[in-house]
C-alpha positions in Angstrom: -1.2 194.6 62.2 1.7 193.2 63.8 1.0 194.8 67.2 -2.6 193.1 67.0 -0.8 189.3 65.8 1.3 190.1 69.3 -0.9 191.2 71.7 -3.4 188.4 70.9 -0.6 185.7 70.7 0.7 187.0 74.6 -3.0 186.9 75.7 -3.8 183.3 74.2 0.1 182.3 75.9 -0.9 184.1 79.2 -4.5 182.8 79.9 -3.0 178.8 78.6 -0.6 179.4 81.6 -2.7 180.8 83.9 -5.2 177.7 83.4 -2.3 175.6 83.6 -0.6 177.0 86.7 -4.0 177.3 88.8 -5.3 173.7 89.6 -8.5 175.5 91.2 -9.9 176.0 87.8 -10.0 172.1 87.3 -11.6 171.1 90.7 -15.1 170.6 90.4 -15.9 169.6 94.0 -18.7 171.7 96.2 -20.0 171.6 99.0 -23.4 173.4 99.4 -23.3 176.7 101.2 -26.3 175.2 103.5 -24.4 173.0 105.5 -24.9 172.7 109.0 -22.5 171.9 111.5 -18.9 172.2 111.3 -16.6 171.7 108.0 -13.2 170.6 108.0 -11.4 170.4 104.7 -7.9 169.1 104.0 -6.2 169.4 100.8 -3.8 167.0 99.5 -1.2 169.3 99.7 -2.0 169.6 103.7 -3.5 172.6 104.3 -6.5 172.7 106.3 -9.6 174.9 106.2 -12.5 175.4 108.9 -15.8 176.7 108.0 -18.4 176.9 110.8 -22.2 177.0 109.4 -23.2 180.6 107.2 -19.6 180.8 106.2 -18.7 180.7 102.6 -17.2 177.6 101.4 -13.7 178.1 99.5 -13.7 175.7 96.3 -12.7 172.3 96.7 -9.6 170.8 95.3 -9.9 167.7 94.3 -8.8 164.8 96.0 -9.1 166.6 99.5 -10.6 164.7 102.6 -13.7 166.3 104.2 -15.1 165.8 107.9 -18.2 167.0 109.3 -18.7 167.9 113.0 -22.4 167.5 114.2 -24.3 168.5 110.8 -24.8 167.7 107.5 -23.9 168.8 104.3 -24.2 167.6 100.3 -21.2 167.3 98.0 -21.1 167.1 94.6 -18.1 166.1 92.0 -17.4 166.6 88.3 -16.1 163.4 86.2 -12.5 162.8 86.7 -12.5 164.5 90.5 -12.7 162.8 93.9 -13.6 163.8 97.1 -13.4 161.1 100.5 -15.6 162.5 102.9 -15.0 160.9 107.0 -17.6 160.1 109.5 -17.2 157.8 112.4 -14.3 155.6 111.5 -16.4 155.6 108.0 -14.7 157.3 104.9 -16.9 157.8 101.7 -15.5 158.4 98.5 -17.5 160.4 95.8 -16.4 161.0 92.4 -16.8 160.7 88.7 -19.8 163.1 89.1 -21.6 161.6 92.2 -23.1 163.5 94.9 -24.4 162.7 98.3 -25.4 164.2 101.3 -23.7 163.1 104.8 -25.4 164.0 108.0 -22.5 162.8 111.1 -23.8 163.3 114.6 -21.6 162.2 117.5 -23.2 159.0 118.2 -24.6 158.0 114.2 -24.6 159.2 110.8 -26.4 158.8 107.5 -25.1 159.0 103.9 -27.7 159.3 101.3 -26.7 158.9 97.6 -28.3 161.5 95.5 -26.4 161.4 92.3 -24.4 158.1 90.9 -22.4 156.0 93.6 -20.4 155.8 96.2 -17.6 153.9 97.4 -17.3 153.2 101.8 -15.2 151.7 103.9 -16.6 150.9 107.2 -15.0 151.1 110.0 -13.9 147.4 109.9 -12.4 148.2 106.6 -14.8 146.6 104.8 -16.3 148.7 101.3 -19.5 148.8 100.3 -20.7 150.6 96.9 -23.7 152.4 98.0 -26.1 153.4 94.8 -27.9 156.3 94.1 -30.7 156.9 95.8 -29.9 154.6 98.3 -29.1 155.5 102.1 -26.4 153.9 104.4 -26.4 154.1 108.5 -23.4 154.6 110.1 -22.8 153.6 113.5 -19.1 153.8 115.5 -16.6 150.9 115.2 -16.5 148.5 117.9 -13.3 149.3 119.5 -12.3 146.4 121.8 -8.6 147.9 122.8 -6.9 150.5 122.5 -4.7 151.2 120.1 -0.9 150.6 120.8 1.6 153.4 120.7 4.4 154.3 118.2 6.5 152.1 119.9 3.9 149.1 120.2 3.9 149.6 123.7 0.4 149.6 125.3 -1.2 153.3 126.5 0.8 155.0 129.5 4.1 155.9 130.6 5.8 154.0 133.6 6.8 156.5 136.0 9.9 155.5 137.6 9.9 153.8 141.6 12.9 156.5 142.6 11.5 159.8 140.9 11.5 162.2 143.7 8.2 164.3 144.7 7.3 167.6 143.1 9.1 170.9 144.7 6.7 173.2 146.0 8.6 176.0 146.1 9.6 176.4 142.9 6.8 177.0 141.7 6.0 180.6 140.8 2.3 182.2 140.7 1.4 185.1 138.3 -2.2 187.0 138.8 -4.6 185.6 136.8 -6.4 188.0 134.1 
């Protein structure tokens, strides 16, 4: 009798820390496996996954950042997870049990609330919350400059007046394969 109180005391022990230790079992996020295009999922902790259309999609931790590449593809949360999806200096974020489907071309895109809402910023930084059933174009930003540097210098490197010219000969050629 013993035995049986142990055995079923280190299996309730080792399944608690096994749901506590593996944050996968409470992400909710998915992306359906129909997606077209090109997927690229970062989690928060940084790691990034690529899946290119017909490949399986790992599961979703939430509070990861999604982009799509020229296709569409639907995403669907659980309450209390959170998903920001990116298109064209757009970024959507679904939660709280939303889903939506967000098709992102190279020149315009289209998010279409299917389940609850959505929160977007444009690309002005502007937010929106975008209803369900509702759909939102999305169109580039306006960029009227270019961004400035690390430094806040403008794009480009001076090259200096007295840098000699390149020496030929030091070059060395290897066969090409």
């Amino acid at each position: 009798m013993r035995r049986k109180n142990l055995f079923c005391l280190s299996l309730f022990v080792g399944l608690f820390v096994l749901l506590i230790c593996n944050p996968l079992g409470y992400a909710k996020v998915t992306a359906q496996p129909d997606f077209q295009g090109t997927l690229l999922v970062t989690a928060p902790d940084g790691k990034i996954d690529m899946f290119d259309e017909g490949e399986a999609v790992s599961p979703i931790v939430s509070n990861s950042a999604i982009e799509v590449f020229g296709g569409n593809f639907t995403v669907t949360t659980e309450a209390g997870d959170s998903v920001t999806c990116a298109c064209l200096n757009h970024k959507m974020t679904v939660s709280g049990g939303a889903s939506a489907k967000l098709a992102c071309e190279e020149e315009s895109g289209i998010l279409k609330v299917l389940k609850g809402s959505v929160l977007l910023t444009d690309a002005q930084g502007k937010e929106h919350t975008i209803p369900e059933g509702r759909e939102y174009p999305i169109k580039p930003g306006s960029a009227t400059e270019a961004p400035p540097t690390a430094e806040g210098a403008g794009p480009g490197t001076p090259v200096p007046a007295d840098l000699p010219p390149p020496d030929s000969r030091s070059i060395e050629a290897s066969p090409s394969r």
